[in-house]
C-alpha positions as YAML, in Angstrom:
chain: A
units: angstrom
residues:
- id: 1
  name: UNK
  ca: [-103.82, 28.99, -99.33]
- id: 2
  name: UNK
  ca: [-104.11, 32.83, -97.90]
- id: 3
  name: UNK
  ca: [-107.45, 33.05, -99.04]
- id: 4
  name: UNK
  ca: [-108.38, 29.58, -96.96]
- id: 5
  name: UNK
  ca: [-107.27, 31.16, -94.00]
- id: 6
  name: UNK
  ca: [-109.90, 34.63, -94.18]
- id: 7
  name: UNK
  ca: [-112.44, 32.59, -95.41]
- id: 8
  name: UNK
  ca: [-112.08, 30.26, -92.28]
- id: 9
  name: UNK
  ca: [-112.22, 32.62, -89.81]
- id: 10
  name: UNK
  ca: [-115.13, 34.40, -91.26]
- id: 11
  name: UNK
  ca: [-116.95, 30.60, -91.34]
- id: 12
  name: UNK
  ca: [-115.63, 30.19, -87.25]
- id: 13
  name: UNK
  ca: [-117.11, 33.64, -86.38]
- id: 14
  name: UNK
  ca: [-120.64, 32.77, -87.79]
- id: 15
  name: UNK
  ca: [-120.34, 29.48, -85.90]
- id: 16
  name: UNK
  ca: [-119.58, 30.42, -83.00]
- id: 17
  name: UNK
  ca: [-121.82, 33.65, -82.46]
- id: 18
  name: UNK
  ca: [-123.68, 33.97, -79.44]
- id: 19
  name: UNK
  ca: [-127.09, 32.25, -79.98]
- id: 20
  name: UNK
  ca: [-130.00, 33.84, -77.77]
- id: 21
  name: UNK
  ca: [-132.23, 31.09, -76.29]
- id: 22
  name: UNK
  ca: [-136.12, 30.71, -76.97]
- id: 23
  name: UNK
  ca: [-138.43, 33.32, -75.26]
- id: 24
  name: UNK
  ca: [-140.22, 30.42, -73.46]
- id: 25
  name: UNK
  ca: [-137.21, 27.96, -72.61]
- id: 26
  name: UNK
  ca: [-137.45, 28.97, -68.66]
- id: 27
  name: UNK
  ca: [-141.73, 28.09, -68.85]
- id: 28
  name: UNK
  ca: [-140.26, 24.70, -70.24]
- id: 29
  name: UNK
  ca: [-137.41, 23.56, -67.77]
- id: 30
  name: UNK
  ca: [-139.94, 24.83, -64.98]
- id: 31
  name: UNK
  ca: [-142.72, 22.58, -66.60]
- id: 32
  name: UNK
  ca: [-140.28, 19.81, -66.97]
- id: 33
  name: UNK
  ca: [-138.90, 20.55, -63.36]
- id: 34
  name: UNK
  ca: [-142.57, 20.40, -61.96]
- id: 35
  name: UNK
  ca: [-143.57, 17.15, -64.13]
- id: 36
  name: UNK
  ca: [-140.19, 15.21, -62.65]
- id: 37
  name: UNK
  ca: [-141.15, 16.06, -58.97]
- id: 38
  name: UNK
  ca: [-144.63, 15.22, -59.60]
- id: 39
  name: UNK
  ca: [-143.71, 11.75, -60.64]
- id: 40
  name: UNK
  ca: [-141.53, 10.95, -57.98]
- id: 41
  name: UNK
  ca: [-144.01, 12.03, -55.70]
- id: 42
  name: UNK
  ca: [-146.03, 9.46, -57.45]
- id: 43
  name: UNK
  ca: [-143.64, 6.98, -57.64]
- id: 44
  name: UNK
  ca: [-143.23, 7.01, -53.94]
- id: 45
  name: UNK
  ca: [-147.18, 7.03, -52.88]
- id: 46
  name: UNK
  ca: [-147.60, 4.05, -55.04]
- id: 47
  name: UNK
  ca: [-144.73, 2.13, -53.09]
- id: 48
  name: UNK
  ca: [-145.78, -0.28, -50.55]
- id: 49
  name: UNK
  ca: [-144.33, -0.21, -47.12]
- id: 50
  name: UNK
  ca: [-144.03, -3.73, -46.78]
- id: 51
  name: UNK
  ca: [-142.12, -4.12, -49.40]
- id: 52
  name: UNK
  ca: [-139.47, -2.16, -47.77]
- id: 53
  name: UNK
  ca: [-138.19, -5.68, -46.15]
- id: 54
  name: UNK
  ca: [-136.59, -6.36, -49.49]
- id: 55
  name: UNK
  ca: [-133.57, -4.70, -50.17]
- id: 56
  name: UNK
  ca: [-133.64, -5.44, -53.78]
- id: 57
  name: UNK
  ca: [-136.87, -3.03, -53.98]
- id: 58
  name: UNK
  ca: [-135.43, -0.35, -52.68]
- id: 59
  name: UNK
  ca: [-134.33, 1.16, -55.65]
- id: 60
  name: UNK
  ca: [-137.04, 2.56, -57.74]
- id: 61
  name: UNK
  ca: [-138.26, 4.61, -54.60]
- id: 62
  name: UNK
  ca: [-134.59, 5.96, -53.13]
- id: 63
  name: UNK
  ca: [-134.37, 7.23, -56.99]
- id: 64
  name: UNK
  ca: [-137.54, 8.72, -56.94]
- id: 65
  name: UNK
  ca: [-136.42, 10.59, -54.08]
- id: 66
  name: UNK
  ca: [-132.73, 11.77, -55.21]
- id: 67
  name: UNK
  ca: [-134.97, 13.04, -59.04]
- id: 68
  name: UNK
  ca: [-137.42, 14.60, -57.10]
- id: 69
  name: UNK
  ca: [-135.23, 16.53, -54.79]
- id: 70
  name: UNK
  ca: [-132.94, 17.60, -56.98]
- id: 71
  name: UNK
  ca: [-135.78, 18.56, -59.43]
- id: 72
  name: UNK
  ca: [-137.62, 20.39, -56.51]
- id: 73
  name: UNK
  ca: [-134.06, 21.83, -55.39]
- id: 74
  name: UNK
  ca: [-133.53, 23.11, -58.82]
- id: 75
  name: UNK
  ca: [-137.43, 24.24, -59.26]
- id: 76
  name: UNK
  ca: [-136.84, 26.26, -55.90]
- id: 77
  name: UNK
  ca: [-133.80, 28.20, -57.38]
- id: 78
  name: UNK
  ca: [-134.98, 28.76, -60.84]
- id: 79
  name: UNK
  ca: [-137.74, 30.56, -59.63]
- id: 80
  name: UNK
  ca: [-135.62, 32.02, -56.86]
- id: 81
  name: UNK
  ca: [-133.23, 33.85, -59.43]
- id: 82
  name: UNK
  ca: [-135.89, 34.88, -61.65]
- id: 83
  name: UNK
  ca: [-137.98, 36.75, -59.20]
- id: 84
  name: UNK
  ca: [-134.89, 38.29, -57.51]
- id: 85
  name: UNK
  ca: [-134.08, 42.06, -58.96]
- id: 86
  name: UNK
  ca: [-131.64, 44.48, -58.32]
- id: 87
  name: UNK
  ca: [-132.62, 46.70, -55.59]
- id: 88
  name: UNK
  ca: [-130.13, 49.85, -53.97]
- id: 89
  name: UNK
  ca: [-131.21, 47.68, -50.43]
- id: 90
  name: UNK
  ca: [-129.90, 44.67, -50.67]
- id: 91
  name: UNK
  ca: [-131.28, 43.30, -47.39]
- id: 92
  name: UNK
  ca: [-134.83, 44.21, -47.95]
- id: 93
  name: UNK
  ca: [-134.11, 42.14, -51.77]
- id: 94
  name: UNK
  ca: [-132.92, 39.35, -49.82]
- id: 95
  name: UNK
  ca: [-135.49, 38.95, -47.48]
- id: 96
  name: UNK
  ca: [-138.42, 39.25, -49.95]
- id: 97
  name: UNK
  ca: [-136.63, 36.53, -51.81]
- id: 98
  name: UNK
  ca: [-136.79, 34.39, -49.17]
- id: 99
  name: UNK
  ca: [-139.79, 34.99, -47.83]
- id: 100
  name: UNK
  ca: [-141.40, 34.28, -51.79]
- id: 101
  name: UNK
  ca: [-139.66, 31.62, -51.83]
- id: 102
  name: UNK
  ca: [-140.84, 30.09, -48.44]
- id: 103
  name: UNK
  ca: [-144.37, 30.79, -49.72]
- id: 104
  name: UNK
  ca: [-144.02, 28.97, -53.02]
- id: 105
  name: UNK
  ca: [-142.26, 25.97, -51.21]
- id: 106
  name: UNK
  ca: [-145.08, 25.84, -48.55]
- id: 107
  name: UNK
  ca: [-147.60, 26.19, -51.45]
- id: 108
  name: UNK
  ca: [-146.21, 23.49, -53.36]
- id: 109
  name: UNK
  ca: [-145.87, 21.06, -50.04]
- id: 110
  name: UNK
  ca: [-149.64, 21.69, -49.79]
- id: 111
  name: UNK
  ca: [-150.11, 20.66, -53.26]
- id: 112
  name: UNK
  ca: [-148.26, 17.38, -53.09]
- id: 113
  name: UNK
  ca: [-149.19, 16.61, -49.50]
- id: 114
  name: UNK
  ca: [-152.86, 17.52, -50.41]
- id: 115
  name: UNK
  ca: [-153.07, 15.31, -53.44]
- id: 116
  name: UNK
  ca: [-152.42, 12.17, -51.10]
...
């Protein structure tokens, strides 16, 4: 029985070692992010405005909205945090942050606005 015991802690401590993620896994949520927003975007140009009487019909485009906000939303911040870096000026981080990110969200409101 005291040899169970070393034996299972050495098996917990192999399974339950940190586990580094895949070099590209942040390309592939983004990709995954952008393809969501992309379809509601579609979703909701290929909804008719007349058939907005119907209540019933009102589902397919108010979830199309809530999955491509919060796929947008989450786009935004992803690439938010991964362009920030540590800088002694905090301030002068903060505001280049924001004013990236106010670029790439006007650049991508272009892109779905222009594709109409």
């Amino acid at each position: 029985m005291s040899e169970a015991l070393p034996n299972l802690e050495m098996l917990l401590r192999e399974a339950l070692a940190p586990v580094e993620p895949p070099a590209d896994l942040i390309e592939r949520v983004e990709d995954t992010l952008a393809s969501i927003t992309a379809m509601a975007a579609e979703e909701l140009e290929a909804w008719e405005l007349a058939a907005m009487r119907d209540p019933r019909n009102w589902v397919r485009p108010a979830a199309a909205i809530v999955a491509g906000s919060a796929a947008g939303g989450a786009l935004f911040i992803l690439r938010a945090r991964r362009r920030a870096q540590p800088s002694p000026d905090g301030l002068t981080l903060a505001r280049g942050t924001a004013e990236r990110a106010l670029a790439d969200l006007r650049r991508e409101a272009r892109r779905l606005l222009g594709e109409r």
